[in-house]
N, C-alpha and C positions, 0 to 999 in steps of 0.2 A: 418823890417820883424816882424810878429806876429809869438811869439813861446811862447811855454810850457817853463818854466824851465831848466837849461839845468841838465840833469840827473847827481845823483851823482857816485864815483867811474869810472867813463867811461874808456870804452872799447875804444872807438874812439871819437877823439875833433879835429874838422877840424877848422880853425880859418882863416876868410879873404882869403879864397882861390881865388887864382885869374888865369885863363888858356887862354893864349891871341893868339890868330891866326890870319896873316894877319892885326894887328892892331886892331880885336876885342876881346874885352874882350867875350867871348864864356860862361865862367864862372868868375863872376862878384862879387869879395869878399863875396863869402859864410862860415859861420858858421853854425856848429850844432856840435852836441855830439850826441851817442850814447851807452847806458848803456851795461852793462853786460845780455845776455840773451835779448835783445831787438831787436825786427826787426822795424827797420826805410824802408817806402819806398816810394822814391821819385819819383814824378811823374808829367808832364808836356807835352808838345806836340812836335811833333820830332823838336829838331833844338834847344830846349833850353837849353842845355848845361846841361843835365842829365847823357847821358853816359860819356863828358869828364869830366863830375866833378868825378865819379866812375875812370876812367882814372888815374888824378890827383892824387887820394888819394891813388891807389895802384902803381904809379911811373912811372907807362906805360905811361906819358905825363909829362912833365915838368910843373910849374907853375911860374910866375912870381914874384908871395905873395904871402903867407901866410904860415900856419904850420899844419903838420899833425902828433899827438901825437898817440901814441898806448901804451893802458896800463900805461900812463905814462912817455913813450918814445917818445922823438921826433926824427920821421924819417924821416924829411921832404926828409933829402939830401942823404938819401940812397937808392939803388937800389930796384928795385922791391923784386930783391928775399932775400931778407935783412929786409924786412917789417914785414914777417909771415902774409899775409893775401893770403885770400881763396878767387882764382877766378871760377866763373861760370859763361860763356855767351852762349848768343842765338844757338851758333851755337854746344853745346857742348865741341868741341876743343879737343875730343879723341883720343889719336895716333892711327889709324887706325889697324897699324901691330903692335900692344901692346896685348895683351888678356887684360881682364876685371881686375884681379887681379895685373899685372903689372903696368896698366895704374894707378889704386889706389896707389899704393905703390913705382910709380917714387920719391915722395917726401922724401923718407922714409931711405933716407940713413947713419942715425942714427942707425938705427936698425938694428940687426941680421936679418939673413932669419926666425929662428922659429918668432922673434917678430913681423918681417915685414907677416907674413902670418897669426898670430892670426890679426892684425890690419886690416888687407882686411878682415878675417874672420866676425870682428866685426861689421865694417862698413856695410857690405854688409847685415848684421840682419838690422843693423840701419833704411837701405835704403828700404828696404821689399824686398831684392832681392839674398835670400841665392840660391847657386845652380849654379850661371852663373860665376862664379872666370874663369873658362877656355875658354867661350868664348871671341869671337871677336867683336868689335862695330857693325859692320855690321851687324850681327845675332842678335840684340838689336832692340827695338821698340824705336822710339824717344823718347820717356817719358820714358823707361829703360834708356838709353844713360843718359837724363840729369839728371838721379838719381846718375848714375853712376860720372857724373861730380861731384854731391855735393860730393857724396862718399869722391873722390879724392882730393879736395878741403879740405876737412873736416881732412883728413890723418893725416895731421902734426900738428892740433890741432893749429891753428893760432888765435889770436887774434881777426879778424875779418874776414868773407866771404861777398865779393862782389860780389852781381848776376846783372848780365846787361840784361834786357830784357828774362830771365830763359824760359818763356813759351809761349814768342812768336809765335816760327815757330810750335809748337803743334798743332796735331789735337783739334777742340776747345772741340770734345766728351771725347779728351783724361786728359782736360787741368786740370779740376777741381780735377780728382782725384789725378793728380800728383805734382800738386800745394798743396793738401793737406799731401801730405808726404812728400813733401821738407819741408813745413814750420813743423812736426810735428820732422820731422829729425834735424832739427837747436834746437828745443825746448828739444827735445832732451837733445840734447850736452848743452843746456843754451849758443850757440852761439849766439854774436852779431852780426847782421848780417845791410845789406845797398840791400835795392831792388831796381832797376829802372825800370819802367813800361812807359808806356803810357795808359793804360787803369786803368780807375779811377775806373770802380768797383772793382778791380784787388786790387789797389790800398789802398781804404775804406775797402777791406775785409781781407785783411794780414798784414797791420801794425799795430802795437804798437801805431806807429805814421806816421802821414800823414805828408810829407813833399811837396808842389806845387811849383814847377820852370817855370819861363818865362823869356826871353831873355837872360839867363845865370844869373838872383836872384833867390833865395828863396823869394817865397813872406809869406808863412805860414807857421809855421810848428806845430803841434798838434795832439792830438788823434784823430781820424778818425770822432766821430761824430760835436767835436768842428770845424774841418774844416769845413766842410758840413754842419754845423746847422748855424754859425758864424762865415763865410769868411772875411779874411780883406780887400777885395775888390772886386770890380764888375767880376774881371777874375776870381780867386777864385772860388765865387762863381757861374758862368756860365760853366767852364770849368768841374767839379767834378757833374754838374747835370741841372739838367732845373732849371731854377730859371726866376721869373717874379718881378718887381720892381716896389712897390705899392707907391702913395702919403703917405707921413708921414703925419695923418692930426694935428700932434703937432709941428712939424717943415719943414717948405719950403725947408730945405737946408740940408735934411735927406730923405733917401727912404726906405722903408720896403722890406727886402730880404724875398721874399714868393714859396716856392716848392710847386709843383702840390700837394702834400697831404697835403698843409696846406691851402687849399681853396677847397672850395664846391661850386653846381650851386643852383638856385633856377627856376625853370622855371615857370618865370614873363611876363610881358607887357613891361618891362625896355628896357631904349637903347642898354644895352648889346647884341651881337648877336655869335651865335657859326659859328668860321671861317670854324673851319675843325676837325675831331675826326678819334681818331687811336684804335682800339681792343688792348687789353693788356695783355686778360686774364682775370684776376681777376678783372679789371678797364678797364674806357675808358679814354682816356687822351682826352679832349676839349682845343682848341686853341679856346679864347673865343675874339673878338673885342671889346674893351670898348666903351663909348662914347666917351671918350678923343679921341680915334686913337689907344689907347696902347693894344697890344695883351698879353693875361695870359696863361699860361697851368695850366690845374684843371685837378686831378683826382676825379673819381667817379666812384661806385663800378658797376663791369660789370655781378653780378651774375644770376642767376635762379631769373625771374620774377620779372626784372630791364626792365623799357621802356628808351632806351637810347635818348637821343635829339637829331634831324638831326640837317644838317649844314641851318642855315638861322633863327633858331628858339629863339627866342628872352628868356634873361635869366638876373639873376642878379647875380654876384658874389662876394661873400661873404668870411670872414678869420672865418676859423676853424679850428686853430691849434694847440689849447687846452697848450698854450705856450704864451709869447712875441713875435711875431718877429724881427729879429735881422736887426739891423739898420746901413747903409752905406750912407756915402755922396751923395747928388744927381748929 
């Protein structure tokens, strides 16, 4: 596995985790750490063993190996509610016949009622959602709700929050602004936090770092653009975005990882020809035919008093990436 570092101080150090079902390893000795104040989010394609590693680490699943430290603490062999971590999934999970301010404040039974009602008071500024402590879920907009879960999550001041898929079921109108106050709500608090996604832009635009999972590994883990600029392999790199795979013309047994914006067209008499083209907005993306066989995607700028090139029109394609590109086995 290609990784960063592992952060110092950590909030969370998973180490060889292993979650085996049916005789498959599901989750397949993963390691990482996760700092203080850092959101890690992992992300990969349904089935590869993202939400049970999230599972795993907060004890709702068994694991066969490895270790899972908090703060320092190894908790591998303790129960979930014995962990101090903050759950938030897809579906909310809000007791329905709870009001808003009880539902925050189930965890809280440390505290007095004056301390348990400034604590919901707090959270609920936290959340951007002062006002609603007496209603009901129901009377909650989804993206209320799942503010409402980090809220509750958030209560007991746990070591780390675990969101599984947070903004999934959201409307996608709703999703942006409410993804923007969960993540400003953890930053907040300087919570360390673990996101699971499937959606890579999702993914590229809220972590610290990028973790990509396939068949129960971690194949990478990194800061958002080292992933995406410098995969350590051809999934990697295909999965998190278009990527096209150029000849190395310095070595046979090397390929050039090239994204639509690190190529331009030329329109030539060359063998190249344009397969197919999509509107984008700002650009058009060209699916161009090489003379090899081999198909590229190109962008190119789709503005005001731009003649764009139909499909059949013959063209040469060119690297303008204003960079290296980064190089994987062929």
């Amino acid at each position: 596995m290609s990784a960063t570092p592992h952060p110092c101080n950590a909030a969370l150090s998973v180490s060889d985790a292993t979650r085996r079902i049916t005789g498959r390893d599901v989750v397949d000795r993963v390691s990482f750490d996760v700092a203080d104040g850092e959101l890690v989010v992992i992300v990969g394609p349904s089935g590869c063993g993202k939400s049970s590693l999230l599972r795993a680490i907060a004890g709702l699943d068994p694991m066969v190996a490895g270790r899972v430290v908090l703060d320092g603490r190894d908790v591998t062999a303790l129960p979930p509610e014995k962990r101090r971590i903050g759950l938030v999934f897809q579906d909310h999970a809000l007791f329905p016949h709870r009001r808003v301010d009880q539902n925050i404040a189930f965890g809280l039974t440390n505290l007095d009622r004056a301390a348990r009602a400034r604590r919901v008071d707090e959270l609920l500024e936290l959340v951007r959602l002062p006002g609603v402590a007496k209603r009901y879920p129901h009377e909650l907009s989804g993206g209320e709700q799942q503010r409402i879960a980090l809220a509750r999550a958030l209560a007991p001041n746990p070591a780390v929050v675990l969101l599984d898929e947070p903004f999934a079921s959201l409307d996608p109108s709703l999703r942006d602004d409410v993804r923007t106050d969960v993540v400003e709500a953890l930053r907040l608090r300087n919570a360390a936090a673990v996101l699971v996604t499937h959606d890579r832009e999702e993914a590229l635009a809220l972590g610290d770092r990028v973790a990509v999972m396939s068949n129960g590994k971690m194949l990478q883990i990194d800061q958002p653009d080292e992933v995406y600029e410098r995969p350590s392999d051809r999934f990697v790199a295909t999965f998190l975005g278009e990527a096209s795979f150029l000849p190395d013309p310095d070595r046979s047994d090397r390929v050039m990882v090239a994204r639509p914006h690190d190529l331009t067209l030329v329109a030539t008499s060359g063998d190249d020809r344009v397969a197919a083209r999509r509107y984008l907005g700002a650009t058009w993306r060209y699916t161009v035919r090489r003379a090899d066989g081999t198909d590229v995607d190109v962008d190119q700028s789709g503005g005001p008093g731009t003649t764009p090139l139909n499909v059949g029109d013959a063209c040469t394609v060119m690297i303008d990436a204003g960079h290296p590109l980064h190089r994987l086995p062929a």
